[in-house]
C-alpha positions in Angstrom: -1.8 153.4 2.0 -4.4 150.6 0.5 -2.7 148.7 -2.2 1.2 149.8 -1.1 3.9 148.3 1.3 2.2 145.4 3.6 -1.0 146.3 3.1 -3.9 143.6 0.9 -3.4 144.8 -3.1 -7.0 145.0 -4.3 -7.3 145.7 -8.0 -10.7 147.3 -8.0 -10.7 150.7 -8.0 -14.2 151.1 -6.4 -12.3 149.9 -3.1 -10.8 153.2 -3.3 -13.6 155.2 -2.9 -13.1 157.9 -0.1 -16.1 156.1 2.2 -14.0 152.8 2.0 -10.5 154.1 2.4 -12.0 156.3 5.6 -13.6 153.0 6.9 -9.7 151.3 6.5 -8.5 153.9 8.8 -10.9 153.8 11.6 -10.5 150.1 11.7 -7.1 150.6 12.3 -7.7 153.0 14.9 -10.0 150.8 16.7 -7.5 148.1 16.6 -4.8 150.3 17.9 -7.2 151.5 20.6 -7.0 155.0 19.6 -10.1 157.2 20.1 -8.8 160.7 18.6 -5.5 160.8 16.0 -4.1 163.3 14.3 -3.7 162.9 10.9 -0.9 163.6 8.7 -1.2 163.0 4.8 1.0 163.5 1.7 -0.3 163.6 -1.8 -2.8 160.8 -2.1 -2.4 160.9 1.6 -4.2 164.4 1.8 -6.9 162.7 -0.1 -7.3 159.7 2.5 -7.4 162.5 5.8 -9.5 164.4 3.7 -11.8 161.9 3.6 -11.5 161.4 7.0 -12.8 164.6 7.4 -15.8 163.9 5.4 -17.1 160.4 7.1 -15.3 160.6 10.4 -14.9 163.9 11.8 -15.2 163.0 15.5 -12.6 160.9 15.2 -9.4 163.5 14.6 -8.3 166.7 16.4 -6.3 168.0 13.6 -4.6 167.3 10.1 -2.0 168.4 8.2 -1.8 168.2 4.6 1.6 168.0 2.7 1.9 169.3 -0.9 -1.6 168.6 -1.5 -4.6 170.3 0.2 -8.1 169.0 1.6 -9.6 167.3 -1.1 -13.7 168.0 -1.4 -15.7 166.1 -2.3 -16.1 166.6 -6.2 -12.7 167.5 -6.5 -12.6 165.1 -9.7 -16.3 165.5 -11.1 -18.1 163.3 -12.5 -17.6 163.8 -16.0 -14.9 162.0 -18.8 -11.1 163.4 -17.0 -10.0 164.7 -20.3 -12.6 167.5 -19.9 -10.9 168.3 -16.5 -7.5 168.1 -18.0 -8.6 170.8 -20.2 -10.3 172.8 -17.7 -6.8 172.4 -15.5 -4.9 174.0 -18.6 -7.4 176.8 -19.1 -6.9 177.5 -15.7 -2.8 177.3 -15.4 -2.2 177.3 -18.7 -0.3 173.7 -18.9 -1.4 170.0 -18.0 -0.9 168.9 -14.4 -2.5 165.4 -14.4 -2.0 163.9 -18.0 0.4 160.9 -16.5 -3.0 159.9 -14.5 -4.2 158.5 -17.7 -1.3 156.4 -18.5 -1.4 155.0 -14.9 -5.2 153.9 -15.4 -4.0 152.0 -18.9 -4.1 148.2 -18.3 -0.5 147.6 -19.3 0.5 150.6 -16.7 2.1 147.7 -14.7 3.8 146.0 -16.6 5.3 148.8 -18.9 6.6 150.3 -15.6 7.8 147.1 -14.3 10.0 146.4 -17.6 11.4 149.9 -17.6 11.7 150.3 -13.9 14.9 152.1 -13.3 13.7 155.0 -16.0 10.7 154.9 -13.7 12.6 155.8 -10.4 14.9 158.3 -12.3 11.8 160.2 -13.1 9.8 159.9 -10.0 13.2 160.8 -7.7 14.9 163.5 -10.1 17.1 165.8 -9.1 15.1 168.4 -10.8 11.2 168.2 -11.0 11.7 170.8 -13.4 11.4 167.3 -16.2 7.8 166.9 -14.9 6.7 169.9 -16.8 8.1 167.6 -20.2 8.3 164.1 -19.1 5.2 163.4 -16.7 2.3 166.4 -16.7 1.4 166.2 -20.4 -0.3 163.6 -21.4 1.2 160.8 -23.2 5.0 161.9 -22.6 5.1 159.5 -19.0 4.7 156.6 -21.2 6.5 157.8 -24.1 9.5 158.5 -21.4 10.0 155.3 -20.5 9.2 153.2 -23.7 12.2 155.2 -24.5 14.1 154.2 -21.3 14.7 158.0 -20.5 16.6 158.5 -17.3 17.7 161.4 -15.3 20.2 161.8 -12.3 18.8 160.8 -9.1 17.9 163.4 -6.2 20.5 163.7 -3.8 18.2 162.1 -1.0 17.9 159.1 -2.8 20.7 156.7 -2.6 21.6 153.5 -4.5 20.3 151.6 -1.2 16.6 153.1 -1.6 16.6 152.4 -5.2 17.0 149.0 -4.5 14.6 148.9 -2.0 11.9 150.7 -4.3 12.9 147.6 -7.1 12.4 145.0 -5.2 9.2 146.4 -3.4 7.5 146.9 -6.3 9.3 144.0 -8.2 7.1 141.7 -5.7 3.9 144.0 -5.1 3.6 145.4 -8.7 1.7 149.0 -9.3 -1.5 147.7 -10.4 -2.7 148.0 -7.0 -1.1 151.6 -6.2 -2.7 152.9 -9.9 -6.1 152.1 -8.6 -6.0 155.7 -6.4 -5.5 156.9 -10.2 -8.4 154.9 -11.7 -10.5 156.0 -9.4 -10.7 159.3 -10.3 -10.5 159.0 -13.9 -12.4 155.9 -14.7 -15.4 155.6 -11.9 -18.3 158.3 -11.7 -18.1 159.6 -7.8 -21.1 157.9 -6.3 -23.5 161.1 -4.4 -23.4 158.6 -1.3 -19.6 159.0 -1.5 -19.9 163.2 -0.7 -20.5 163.4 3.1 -19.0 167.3 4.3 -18.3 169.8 2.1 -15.0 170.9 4.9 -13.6 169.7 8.3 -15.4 170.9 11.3 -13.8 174.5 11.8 -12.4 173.0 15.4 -9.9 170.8 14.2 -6.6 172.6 13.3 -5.1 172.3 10.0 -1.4 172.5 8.8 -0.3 172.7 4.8 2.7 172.0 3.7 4.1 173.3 0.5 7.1 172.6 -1.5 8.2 175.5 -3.8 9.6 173.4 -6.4 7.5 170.6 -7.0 6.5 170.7 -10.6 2.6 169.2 -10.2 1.5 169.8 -6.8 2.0 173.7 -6.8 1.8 175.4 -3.4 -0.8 178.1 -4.7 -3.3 175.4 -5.6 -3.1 174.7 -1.5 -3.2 178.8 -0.4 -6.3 178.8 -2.8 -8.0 175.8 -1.4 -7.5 177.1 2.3 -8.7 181.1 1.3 -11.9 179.3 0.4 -14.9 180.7 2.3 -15.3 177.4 4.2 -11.9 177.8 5.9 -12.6 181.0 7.0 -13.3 179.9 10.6 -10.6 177.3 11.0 -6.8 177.9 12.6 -4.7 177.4 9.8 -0.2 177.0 9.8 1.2 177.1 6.4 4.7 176.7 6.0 6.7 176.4 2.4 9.9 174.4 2.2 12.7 175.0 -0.7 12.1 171.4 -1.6 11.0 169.3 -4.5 7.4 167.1 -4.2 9.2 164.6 -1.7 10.1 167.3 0.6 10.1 165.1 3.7 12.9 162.9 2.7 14.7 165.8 1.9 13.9 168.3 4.6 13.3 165.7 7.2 14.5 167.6 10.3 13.0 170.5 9.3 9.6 169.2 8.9 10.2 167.3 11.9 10.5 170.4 14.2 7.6 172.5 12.7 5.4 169.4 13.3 7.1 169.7 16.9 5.9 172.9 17.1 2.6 172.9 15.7 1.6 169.7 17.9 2.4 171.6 20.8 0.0 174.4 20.1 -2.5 172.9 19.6 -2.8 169.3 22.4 -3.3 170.2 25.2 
């Protein structure tokens, strides 16, 4: 993902605009040779196949979306984000996307940076159960770790991947990884950047749901894929009894369903 592990760290958020993050991927597939992939995304990742789908259609058989659905274009519209924060708690009755604002806040870096082990509690809790308090609402991310508030670590995480998170982002920093926030809540979504409204009904899709992840609820996915556009398209759903970073913790069994899917559908 653009701004995250070995990749270039661009600071503008207009670089991560679906057309340019769709270009990034079939530049990699040209490099690597590869005519037709399938593509595989989790959370921001659904957004980066999804646009995929939009721009470059012919160039993936099938895609499979983890925690997060296909992302339309619009998705985020282009209007000030606090009027789709409220819309969002109309509709569910609760914030889902406050912390976005805090991670499009110029000091976002370096407030994470100086309370970094209160960040990895929260993002790696044992129970995402805190999100509803500590993350969703706006304002209570920031609050959460001005404060240094920290909670047990999920059992899939070990002392080793802590330290490898630290000193990843000790060295890279997050204002390159915020900018898949700011580009949703600070940059008006250009027409030119809303190619299809769905993938071509061909490709095969599999979702992903985790039953207790806290932000990116499963039913927001079974709605997106009941949508009248998807009514052509072969569709595997499968929900894991796992939190938001279900395939760290339910690695095998992810793994074989993949398996299994993959096989259905290449020939």
């Amino acid at each position: 993902m653009l701004g995250y592990g070995g990749t270039d760290k661009p600071t503008d958020p207009s670089l991560y605009l679906s057309s340019g993050i769709s270009s990034d991927f079939v530049d990699i597939l040209d490099a690597e040779k590869v005519g037709l992939a399938v593509a595989i995304g989790h959370d921001w990742g659904a957004r980066a196949i999804s646009a995929l789908a939009q721009y470059h259609p012919e160039r993936i058989a099938a895609y499979a979306f983890f925690v997060l659905p296909y992302i339309a274009p619009g998705f985020i519209p282009a209007v000030d984000f606090k009027e789709t924060l409220a819309a969002t708690k109309k509709l569910l009755g609760f914030e889902l996307f406050g912390y976005w604002l805090f991670f499009s806040e110029e000091d976002a870096n370096d407030i994470i940076q100086k309370h970094i082990d209160s960040f990895i509690s929260i993002i790696y809790t044992h129970d995402t159960e805190i999100w509803k308090t500590h993350v969703s609402p706006t304002g209570t991310f920031k609050a959460a770790l001005l404060e240094d508030y920290t909670s047990p670590l999920a059992s899939y995480i070990t002392e080793e991947d802590k330290e490898v998170f630290r000193k990843t982002f000790a060295q890279n920093g997050f204002a390159a990884p915020t900018c898949w926030y700011k580009v949703m809540t600070t940059l008006q979504q250009p027409k030119e950047d809303e190619k299809r409204t769905y993938p071509p009904s061909s490709a095969p899709i599999f979702f992903a749901g985790a039953r207790k992840d806290a932000i990116c609820l499963p039913e927001n996915g079974y709605r997106t894929f009941a949508e009248e556009g998807f009514k052509d398209h072969k569709i595997t759903t499968h929900e894991y009894d796992a939190d938001h970073w279900l395939y760290l913790s339910h690695a095998d069994e992810i793994n074989a369903d993949l398996g299994t899917w993959l096989k259905s559908i290449v020939p």
